[in-house]
KOLDRENVO-862811 format. One record per residue (C-alpha): residue in one letter; x, y, z; residue number from 1. Coordinates in steps of 0.5 Angstrom, whole numbers, padded with zeros to 4 digits. Example, Ala and Ser with C-alpha at 12.3 -4.5 7.8 and 13.67 -1.06 7.14 Angstrom:
<zavos>
ZAVO_A_0025_-0009_0016_1
ZAVO_S_0027_-0002_0014_2
</zavos>
This chain:
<zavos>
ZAVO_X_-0041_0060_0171_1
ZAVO_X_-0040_0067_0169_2
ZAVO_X_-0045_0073_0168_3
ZAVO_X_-0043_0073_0160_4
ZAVO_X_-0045_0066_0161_5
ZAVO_X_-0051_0067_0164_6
ZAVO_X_-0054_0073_0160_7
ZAVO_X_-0052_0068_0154_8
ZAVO_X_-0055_0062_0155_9
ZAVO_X_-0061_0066_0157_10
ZAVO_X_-0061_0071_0151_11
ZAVO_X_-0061_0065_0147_12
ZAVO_X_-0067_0060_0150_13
ZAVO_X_-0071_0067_0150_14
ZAVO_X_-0070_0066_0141_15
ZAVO_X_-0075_0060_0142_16
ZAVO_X_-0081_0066_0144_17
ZAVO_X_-0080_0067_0137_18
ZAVO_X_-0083_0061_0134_19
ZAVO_X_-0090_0063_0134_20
ZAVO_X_-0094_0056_0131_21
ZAVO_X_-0089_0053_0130_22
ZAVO_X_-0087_0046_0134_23
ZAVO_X_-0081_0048_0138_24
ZAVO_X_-0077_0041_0136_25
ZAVO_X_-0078_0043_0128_26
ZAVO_X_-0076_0051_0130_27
ZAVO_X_-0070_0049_0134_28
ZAVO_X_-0066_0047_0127_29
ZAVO_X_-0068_0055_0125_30
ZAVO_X_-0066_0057_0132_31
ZAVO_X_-0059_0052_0132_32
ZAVO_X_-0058_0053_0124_33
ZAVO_X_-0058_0061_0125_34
ZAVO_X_-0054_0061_0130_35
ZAVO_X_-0049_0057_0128_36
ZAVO_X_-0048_0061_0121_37
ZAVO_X_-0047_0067_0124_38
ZAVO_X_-0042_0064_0128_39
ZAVO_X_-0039_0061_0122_40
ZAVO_X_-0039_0068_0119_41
ZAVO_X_-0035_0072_0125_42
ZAVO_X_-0030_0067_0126_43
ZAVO_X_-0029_0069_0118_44
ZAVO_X_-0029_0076_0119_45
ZAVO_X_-0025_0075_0124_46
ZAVO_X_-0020_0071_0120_47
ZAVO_X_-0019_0075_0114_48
ZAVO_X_-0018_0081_0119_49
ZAVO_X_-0013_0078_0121_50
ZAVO_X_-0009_0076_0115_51
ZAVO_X_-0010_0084_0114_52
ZAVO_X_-0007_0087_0120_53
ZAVO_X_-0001_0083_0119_54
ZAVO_X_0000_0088_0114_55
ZAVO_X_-0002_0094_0118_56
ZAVO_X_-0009_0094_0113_57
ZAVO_X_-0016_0093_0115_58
ZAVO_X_-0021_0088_0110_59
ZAVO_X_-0026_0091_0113_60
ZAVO_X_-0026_0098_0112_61
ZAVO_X_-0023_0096_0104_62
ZAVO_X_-0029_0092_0104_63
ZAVO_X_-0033_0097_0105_64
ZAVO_X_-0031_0101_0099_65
ZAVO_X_-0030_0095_0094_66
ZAVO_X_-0031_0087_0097_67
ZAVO_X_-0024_0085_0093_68
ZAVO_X_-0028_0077_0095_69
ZAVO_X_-0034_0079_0093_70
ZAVO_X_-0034_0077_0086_71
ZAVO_X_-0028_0074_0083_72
ZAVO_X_-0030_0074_0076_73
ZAVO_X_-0030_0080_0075_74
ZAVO_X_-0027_0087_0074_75
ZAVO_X_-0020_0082_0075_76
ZAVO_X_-0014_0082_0071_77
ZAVO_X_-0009_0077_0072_78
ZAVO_X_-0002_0078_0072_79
ZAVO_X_0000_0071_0070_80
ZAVO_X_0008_0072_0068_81
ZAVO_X_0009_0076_0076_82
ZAVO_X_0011_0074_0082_83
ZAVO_X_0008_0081_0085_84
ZAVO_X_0007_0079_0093_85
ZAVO_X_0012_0075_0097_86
ZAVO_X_0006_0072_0101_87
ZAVO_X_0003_0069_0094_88
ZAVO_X_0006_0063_0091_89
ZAVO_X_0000_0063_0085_90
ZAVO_X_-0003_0067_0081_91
ZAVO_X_-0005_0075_0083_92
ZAVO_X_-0012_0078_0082_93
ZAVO_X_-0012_0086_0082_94
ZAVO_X_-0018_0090_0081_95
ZAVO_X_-0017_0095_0075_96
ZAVO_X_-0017_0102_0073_97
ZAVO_X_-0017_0102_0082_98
ZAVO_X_-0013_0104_0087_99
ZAVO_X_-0014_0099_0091_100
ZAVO_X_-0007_0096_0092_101
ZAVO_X_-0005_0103_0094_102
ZAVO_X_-0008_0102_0101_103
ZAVO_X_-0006_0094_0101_104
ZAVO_X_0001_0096_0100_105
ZAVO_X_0002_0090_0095_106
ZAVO_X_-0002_0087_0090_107
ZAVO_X_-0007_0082_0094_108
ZAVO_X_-0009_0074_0090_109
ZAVO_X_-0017_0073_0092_110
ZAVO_X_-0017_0066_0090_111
ZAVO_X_-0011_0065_0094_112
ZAVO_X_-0014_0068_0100_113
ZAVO_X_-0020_0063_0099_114
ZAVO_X_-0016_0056_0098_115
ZAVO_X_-0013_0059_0106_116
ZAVO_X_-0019_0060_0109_117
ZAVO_X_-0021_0053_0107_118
ZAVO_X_-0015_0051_0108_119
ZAVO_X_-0015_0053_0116_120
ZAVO_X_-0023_0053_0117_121
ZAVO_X_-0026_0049_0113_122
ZAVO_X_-0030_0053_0110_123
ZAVO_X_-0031_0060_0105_124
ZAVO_X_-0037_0066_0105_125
ZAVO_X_-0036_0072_0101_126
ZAVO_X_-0037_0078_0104_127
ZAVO_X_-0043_0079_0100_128
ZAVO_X_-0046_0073_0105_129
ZAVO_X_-0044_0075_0111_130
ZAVO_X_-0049_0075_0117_131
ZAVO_X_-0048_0082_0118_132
ZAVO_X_-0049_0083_0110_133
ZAVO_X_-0056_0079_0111_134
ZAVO_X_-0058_0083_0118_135
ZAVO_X_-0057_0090_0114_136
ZAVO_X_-0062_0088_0109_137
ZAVO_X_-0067_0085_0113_138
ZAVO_X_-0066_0091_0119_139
ZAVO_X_-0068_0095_0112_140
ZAVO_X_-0074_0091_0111_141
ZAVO_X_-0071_0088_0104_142
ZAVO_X_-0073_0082_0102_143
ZAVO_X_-0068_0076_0105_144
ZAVO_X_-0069_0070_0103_145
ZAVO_X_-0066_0070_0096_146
ZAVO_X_-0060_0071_0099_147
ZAVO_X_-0060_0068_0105_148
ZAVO_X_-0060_0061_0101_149
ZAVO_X_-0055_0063_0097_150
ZAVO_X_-0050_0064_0103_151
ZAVO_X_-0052_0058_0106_152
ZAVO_X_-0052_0054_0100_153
ZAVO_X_-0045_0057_0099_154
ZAVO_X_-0041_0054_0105_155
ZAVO_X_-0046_0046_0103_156
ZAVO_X_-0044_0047_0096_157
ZAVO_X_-0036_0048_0098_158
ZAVO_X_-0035_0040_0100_159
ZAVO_X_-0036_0038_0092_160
ZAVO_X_-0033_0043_0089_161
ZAVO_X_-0027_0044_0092_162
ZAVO_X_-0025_0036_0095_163
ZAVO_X_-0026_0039_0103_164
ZAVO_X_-0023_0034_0108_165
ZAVO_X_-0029_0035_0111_166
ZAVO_X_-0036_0035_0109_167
ZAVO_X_-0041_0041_0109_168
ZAVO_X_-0046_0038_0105_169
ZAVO_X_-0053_0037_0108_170
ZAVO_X_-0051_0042_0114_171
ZAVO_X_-0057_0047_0113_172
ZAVO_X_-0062_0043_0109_173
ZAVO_X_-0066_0043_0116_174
ZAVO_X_-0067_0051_0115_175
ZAVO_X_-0073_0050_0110_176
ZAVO_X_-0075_0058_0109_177
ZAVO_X_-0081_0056_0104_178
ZAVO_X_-0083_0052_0110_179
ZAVO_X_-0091_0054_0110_180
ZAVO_X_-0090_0054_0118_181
ZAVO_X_-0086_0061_0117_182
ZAVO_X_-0092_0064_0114_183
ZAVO_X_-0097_0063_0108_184
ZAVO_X_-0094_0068_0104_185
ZAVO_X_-0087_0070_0102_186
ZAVO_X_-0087_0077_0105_187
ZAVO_X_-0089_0073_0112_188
ZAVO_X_-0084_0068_0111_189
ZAVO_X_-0079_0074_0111_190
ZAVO_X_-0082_0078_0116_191
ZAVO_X_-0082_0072_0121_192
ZAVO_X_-0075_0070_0118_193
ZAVO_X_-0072_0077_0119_194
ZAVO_X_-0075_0078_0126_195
ZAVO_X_-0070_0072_0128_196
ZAVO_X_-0064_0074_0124_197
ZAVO_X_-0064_0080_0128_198
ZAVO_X_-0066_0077_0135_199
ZAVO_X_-0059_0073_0134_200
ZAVO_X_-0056_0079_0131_201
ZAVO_X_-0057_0083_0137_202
ZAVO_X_-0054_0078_0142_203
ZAVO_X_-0046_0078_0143_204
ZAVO_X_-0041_0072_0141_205
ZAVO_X_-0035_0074_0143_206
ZAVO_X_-0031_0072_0139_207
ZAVO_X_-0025_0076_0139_208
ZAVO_X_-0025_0073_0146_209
ZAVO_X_-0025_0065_0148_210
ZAVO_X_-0030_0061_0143_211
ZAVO_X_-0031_0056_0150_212
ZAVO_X_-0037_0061_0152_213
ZAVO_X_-0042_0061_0147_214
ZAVO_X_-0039_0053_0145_215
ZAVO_X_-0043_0052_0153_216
ZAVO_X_-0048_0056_0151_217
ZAVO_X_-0050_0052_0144_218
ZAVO_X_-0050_0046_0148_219
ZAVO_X_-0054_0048_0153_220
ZAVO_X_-0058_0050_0148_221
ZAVO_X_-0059_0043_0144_222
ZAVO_X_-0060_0040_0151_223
ZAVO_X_-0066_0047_0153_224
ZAVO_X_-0070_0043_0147_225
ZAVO_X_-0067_0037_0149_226
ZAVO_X_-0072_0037_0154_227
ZAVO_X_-0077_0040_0152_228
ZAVO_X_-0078_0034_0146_229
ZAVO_X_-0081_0029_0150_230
ZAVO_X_-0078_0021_0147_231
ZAVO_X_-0075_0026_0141_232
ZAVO_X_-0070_0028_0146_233
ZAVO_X_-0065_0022_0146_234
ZAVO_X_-0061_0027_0140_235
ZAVO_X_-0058_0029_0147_236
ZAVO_X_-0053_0026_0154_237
ZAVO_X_-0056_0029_0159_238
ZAVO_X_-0049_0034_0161_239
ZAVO_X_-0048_0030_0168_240
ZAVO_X_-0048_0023_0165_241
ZAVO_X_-0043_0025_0159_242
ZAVO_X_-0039_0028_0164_243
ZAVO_X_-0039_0021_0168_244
ZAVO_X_-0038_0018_0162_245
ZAVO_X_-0032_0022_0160_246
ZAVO_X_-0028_0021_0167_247
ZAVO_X_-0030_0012_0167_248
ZAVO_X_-0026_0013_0159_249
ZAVO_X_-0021_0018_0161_250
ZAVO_X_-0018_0014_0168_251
ZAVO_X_-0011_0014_0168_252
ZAVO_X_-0010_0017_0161_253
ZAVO_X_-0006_0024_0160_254
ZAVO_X_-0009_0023_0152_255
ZAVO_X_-0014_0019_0148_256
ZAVO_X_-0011_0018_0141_257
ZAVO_X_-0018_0017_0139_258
ZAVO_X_-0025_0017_0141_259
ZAVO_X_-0031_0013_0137_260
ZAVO_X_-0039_0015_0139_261
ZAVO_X_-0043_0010_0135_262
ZAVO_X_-0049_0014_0136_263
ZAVO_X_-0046_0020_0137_264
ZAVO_X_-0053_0024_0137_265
ZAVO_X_-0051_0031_0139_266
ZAVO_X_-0043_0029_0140_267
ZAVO_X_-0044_0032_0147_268
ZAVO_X_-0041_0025_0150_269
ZAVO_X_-0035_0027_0145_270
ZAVO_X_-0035_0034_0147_271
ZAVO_X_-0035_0031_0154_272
ZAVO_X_-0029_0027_0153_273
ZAVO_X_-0025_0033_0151_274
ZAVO_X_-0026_0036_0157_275
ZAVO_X_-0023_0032_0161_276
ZAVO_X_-0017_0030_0157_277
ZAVO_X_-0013_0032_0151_278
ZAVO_X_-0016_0028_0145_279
ZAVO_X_-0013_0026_0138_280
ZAVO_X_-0018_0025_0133_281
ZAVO_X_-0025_0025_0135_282
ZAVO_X_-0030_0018_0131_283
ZAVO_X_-0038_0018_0130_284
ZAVO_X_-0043_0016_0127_285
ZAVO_X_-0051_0018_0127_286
ZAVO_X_-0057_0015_0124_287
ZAVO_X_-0061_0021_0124_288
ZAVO_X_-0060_0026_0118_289
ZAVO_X_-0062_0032_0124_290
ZAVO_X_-0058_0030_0129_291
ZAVO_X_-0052_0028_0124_292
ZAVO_X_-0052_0036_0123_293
ZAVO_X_-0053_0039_0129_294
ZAVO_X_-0046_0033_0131_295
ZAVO_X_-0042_0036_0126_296
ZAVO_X_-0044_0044_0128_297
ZAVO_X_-0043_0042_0135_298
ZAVO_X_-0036_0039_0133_299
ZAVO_X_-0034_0046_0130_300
ZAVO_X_-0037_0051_0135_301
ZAVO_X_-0033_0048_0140_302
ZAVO_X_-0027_0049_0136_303
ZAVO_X_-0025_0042_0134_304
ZAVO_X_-0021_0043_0127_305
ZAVO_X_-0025_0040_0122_306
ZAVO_X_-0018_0037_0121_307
ZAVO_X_-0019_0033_0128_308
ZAVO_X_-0026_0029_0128_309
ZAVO_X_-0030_0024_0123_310
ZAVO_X_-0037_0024_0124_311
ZAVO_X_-0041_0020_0118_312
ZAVO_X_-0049_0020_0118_313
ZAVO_X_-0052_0012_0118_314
ZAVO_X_-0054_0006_0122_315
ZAVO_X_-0048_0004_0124_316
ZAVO_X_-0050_-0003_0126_317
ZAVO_X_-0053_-0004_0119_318
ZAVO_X_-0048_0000_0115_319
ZAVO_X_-0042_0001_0120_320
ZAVO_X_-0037_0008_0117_321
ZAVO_X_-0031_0006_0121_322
ZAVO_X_-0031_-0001_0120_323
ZAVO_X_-0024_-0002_0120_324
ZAVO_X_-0022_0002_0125_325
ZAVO_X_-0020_0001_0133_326
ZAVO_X_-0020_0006_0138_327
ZAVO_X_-0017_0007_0145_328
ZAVO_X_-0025_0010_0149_329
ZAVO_X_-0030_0007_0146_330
ZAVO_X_-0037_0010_0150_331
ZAVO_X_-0044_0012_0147_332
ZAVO_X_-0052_0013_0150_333
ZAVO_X_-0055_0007_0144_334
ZAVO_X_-0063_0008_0143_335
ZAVO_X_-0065_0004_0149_336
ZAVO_X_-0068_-0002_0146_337
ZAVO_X_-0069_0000_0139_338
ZAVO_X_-0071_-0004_0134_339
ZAVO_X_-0066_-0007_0128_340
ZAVO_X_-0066_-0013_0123_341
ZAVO_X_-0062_-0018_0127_342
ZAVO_X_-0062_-0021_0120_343
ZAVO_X_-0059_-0028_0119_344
ZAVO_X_-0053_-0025_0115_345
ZAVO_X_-0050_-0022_0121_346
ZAVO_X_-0048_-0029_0123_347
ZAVO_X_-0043_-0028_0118_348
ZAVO_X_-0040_-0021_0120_349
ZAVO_X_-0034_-0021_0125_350
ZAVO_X_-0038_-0017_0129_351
ZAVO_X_-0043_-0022_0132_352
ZAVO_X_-0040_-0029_0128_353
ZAVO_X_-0037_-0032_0136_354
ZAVO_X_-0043_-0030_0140_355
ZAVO_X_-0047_-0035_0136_356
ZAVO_X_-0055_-0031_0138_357
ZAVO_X_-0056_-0025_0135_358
ZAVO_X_-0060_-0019_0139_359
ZAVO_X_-0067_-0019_0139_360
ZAVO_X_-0071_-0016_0133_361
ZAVO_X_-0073_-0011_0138_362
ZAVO_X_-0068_-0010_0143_363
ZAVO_X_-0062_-0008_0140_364
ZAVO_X_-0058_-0006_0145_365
ZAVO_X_-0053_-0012_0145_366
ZAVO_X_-0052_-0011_0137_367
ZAVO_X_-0049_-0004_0140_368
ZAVO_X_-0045_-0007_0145_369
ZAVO_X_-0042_-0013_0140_370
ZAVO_X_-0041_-0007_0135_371
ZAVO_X_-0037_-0003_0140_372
ZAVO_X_-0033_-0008_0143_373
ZAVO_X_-0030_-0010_0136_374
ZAVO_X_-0028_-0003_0135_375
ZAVO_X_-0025_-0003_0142_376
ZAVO_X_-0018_-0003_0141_377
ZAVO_X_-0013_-0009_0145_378
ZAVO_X_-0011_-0003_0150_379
ZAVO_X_-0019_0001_0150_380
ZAVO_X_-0023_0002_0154_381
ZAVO_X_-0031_0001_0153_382
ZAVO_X_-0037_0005_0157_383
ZAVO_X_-0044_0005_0155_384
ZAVO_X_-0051_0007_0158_385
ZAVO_X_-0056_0001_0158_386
ZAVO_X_-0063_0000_0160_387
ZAVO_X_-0063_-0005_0167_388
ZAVO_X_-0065_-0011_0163_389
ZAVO_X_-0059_-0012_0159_390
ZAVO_X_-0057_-0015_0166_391
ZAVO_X_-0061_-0021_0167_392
ZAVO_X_-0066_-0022_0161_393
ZAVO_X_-0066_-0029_0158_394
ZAVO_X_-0065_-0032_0152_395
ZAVO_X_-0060_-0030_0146_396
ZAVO_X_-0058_-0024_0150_397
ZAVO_X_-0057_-0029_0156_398
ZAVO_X_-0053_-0032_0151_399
ZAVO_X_-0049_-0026_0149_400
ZAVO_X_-0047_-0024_0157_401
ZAVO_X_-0045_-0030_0159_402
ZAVO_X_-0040_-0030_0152_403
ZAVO_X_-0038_-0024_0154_404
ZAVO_X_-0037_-0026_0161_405
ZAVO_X_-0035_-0032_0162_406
ZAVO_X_-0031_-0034_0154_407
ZAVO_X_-0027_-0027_0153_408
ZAVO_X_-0028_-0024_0160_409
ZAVO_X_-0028_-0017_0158_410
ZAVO_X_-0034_-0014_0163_411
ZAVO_X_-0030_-0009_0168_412
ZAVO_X_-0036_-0007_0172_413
ZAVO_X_-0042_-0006_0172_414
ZAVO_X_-0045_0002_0175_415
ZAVO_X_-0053_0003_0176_416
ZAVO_X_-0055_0010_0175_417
ZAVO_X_-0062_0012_0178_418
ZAVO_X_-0068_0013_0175_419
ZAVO_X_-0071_0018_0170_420
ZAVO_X_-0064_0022_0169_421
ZAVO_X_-0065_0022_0161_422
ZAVO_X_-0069_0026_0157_423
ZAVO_X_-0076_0022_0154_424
ZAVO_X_-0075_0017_0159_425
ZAVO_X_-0076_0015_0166_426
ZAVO_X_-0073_0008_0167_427
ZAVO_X_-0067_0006_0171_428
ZAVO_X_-0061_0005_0167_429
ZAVO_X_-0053_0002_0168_430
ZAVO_X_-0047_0003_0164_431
ZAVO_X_-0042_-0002_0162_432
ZAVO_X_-0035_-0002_0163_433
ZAVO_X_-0030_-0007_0158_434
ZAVO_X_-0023_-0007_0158_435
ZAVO_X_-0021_-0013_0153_436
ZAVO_X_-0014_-0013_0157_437
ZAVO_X_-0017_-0013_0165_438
ZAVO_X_-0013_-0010_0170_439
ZAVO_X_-0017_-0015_0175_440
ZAVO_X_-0019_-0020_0171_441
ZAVO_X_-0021_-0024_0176_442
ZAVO_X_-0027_-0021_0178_443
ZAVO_X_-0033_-0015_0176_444
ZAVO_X_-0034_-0009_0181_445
ZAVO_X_-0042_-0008_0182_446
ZAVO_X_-0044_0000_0184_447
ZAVO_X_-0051_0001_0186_448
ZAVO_X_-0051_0009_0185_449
ZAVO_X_-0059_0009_0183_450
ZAVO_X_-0061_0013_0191_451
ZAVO_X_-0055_0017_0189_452
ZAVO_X_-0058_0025_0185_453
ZAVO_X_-0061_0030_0187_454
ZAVO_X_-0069_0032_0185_455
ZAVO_X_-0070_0039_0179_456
ZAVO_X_-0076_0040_0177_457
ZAVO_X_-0078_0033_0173_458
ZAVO_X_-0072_0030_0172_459
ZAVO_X_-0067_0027_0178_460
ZAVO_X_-0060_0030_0177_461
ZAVO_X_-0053_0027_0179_462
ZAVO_X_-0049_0032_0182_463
ZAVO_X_-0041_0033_0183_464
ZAVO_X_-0041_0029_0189_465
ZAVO_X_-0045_0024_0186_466
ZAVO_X_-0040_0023_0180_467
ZAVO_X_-0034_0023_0184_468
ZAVO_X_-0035_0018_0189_469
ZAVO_X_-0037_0013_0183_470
ZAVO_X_-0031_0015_0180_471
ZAVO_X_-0027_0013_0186_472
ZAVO_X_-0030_0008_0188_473
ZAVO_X_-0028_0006_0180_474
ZAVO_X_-0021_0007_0181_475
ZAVO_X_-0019_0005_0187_476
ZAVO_X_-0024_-0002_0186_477
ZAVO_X_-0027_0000_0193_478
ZAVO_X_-0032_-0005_0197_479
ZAVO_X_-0037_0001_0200_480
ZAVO_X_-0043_-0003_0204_481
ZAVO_X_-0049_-0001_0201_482
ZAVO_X_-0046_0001_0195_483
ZAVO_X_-0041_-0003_0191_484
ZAVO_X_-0038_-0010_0191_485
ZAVO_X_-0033_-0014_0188_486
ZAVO_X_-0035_-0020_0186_487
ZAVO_X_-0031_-0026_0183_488
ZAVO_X_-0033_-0030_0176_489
ZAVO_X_-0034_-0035_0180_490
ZAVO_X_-0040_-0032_0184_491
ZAVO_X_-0043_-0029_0177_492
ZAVO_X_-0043_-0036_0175_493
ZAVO_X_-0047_-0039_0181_494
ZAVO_X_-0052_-0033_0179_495
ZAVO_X_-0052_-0037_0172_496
ZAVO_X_-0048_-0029_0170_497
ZAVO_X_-0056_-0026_0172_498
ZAVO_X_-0052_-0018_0173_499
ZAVO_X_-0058_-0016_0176_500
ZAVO_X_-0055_-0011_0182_501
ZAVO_X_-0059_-0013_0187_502
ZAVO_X_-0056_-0020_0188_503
ZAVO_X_-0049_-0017_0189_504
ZAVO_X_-0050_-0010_0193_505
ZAVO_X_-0055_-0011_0199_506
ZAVO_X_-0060_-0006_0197_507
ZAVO_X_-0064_-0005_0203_508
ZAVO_X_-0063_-0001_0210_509
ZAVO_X_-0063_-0004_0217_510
ZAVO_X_-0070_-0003_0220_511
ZAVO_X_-0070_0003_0224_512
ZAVO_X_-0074_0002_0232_513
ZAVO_X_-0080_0005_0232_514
ZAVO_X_-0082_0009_0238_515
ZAVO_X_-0089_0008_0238_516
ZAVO_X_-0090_0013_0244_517
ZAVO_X_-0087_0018_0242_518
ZAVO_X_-0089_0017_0235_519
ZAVO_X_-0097_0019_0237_520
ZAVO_X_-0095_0025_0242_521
ZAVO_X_-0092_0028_0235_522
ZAVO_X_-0099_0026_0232_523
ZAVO_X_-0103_0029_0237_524
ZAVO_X_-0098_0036_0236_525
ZAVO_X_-0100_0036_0229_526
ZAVO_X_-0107_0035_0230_527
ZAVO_X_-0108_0041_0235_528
ZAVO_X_-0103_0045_0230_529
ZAVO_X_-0108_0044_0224_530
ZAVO_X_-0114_0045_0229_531
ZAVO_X_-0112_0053_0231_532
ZAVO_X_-0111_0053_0223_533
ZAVO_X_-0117_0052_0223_534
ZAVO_X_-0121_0056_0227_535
ZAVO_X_-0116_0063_0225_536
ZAVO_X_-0119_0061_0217_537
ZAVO_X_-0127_0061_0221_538
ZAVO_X_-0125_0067_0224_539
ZAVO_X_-0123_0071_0218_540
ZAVO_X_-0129_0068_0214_541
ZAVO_X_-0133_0071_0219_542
ZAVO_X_-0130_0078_0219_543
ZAVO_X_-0131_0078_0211_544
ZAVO_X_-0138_0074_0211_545
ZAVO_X_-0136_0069_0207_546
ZAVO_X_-0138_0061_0210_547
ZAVO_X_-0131_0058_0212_548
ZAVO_X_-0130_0052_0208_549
ZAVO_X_-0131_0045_0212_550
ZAVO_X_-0126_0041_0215_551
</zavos>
């Protein structure tokens, strides 16, 4: 990790002191939001600098004297009947009565640069609405909110009016400046809004280098208030799972011509996907408001074109955006055992319609797991993080396991992970691999990697090591004493298609000689060590006069 990395993502947890009496899950969308604009608003500066110097001019110094974007409804004339610049196939907007064209060398077509900044980015502020504009006002201690929503109102409210491939719309609507958290009055909602703009402003993006610095930094960010939001952290992939994840799917393959994440939280699985290999198209869907925002802010961060990832906001077991679709990795950390309708109608829907039971109402981890294998293409793989009792329990999930089993024969492995490695929950988890065209398929590879992590502060962590030796062990369907087993459908089906690990990989140690002897001389040592530490307390106390505490 770089130092400028360091310093960034020290820089930007350090916002959340800021907060004063608000909770910090309601103040991350502040914090996250502002962030985000301001990235939108260099990238733009940025952009239109570029198209400028082309042309040896510079947009931010004309800027200065008069923003040409800032109203163009205004002091404009149209030359309807010239074809004045090259570069502008339409219509071309001059100021009048103004020797602007004379530092542009040639007349410039305002609307024209709109259409090709959205054309390219997606999105469009004018300079009026830049972060540094708003920064300015604040940093004179003028009145900002009025403005401030116009900005971000102006980027949602493109979407609608302009027919975008993607969609803004919503995007801020988590950053409430009448909240009365920021304050109880107007003034104090400003100061308190002022005083994080700056903040933010002081703390240097870099954009005129790589994104891939700050796009780290926002995930560790989203993953700081992750685990600091109790059972609300489920929004995000604890990094090293998504990385173990994004290996199992990328085995073997120089490209993915799509990914698709049914409970895409934060896209951090996505984003994980893309960083082990190259990915076409990027799929998603996510049942949280919130969360759907900060997907699709996250997605952009990172550079991915807006062109190249769909991300729909909904349930996608009750209302599935992306139906008609098959994708070649399919992965996804579903909500562990949430609840859902399991209503009778799905028995009609092809999703479910061939396993004959439907999921518990409470328990919906199997619905997610029909979902996802009706979306996996013939050539797809599949994984996704379940919690353990998806393995073994009864009933209509008993049901469905055998089906996917012993019916379709689709399940290629099955990896334990060790406990309390997620955010807001502590349970031992697994992750389920299919493949509807097995290169085995006459077995099922068991790993037992539950004693493999490191302990940090409250959560277990896998480290590199542990994540390369599944992946191995995956890849070259290795049989590991006390760790993996490959175990043929015929053993599965003599434990009635019970996945529980433990019956395929011996989980217990050999008993190690005890040498009792040797045992009580350590014992014995350690006693007189505590009774020399306790005669060296007695002392000081008698020297300060105190009692010495009894032992």
């Amino acid at each position: 990790m770089s130092d400028y990395k360091d310093i960034l993502e020290e820089k930007l947890w350090s916002l959340n002191k800021l907060r004063g009496n608000i909770e910090l899950s309601e103040f991350k969308n502040y914090i996250l939001g502002f962030v985000f604009y301001k990235y939108l608003s260099e990238k733009m500066e940025i952009h239109l600098n570029q198209k400028f110097i082309k042309k040896n001019l510079k947009f931010d110094k004309i800027h200065k004297k008069e923003p040409i974007a800032d109203n163009f409804k205004e002091k404009v004339i149209v030359h309807k009947n010239e074809k004045i610049a090259d570069n502008f196939k339409e219509k071309v907007i001059v100021h009048k009565n103004e020797k602007i064209a004379d530092n542009f060398k040639e007349k410039v077509i305002a609307d024209n640069l709109k259409k090709e900044a959205i054309e390219n980015l997606g999105y469009f502020l004018k300079p009026k609405f830049f972060f540094s504009k708003i920064v300015e006002k604040a940093r004179n201690g003028e009145f900002i909110l009025k403005n401030l929503k116009k900005a971000l109102n102006s980027i949602m409210d493109l979407s609608e009016s302009h027919g975008l491939a993607y969609d803004y719309q919503g995007l801020f609507e988590d950053i409430d400046l009448n909240s009365s958290k920021l304050g109880k009055k107007q003034e104090d909602k400003n100061k308190l809004t002022a005083k994080i703009l700056l903040a933010i402003d002081e703390i240097d993006f870099n954009l005129d280098g790589s994104d891939s610095e700050l796009a780290d930094a926002y995930e560790y960010l989203i993953s700081q208030f992750a685990s600091s939001a109790g059972k609300a952290g489920e929004f995000y992939t604890p990094k090293q799972v998504s990385k173990l994840l994004a290996k199992i799917v990328s085995i073997d393959k120089t490209e993915l011509r799509n990914v698709y994440d049914p409970c895409c939280g934060s896209a951090s699985l996505l984003l994980a996907v893309a960083k082990e290999i190259e990915v076409k198209n990027f799929y998603g869907q996510e049942l949280n408001q919130s969360t759907y925002n900060l997907a699709s802010m996250n997605m952009i961060i990172h550079n991915v074109n807006y062109h190249d990832f769909d991300i729909r906001q909904g349930d996608s077991l009750e209302t599935p955006q992306h139906i008609d679709m098959k994708f070649e990795a399919v992965l996804s950390n579903p909500p562990f055992s949430s609840h859902w309708s399991s209503s009778k109608d799905f028995l009609e829907d092809s999703r479910f319609s061939d396993y004959g039971k439907l999921a518990p109402k409470s328990k919906a981890d199997f619905a997610f797991v029909q979902h996802m294998i009706y979306q996996l293409a013939d050539d797809g793989i599949m994984a996704v993080v379940l919690p353990l009792g998806v393995l073994f329990r009864a009933a209509a999930e008993g049901v469905i396991r055998k089906y996917l089993i012993n019916d379709k024969n689709y399940l290629d492995a099955v990896i334990s992970l060790p406990a309390n490695i997620f955010y807001g929950t502590s349970i031992p988890t697994a992750i389920l691999v299919f493949k509807k065209n097995r290169e085995n398929p006459n077995d099922v590879l068991f790993i037992d990697a539950s004693k493999n992590f490191q302990k940090a502060k409250t959560k277990n962590v896998l480290r590199d090591s542990d994540i390369d030796k599944i992946i191995k062990t995956y890849s070259n369907r290795e049989e590991l004493e006390k760790f993996s087993h490959i175990a043929t459908l015929d053993e599965i089906r003599e434990n009635d298609f019970n996945l529980n690990i433990p019956r395929y990989v011996d989980p217990f140690e050999e008993e190690v000689a005890v040498d009792v002897k040797e045992s009580l001389e350590e014992l014995k040592e350690i006693d007189n060590e505590v009774k020399a530490i306790d005669r060296e307390i007695k002392k000081y106390c008698d020297e300060l006069g105190i009692d010495s505490p009894i032992f």
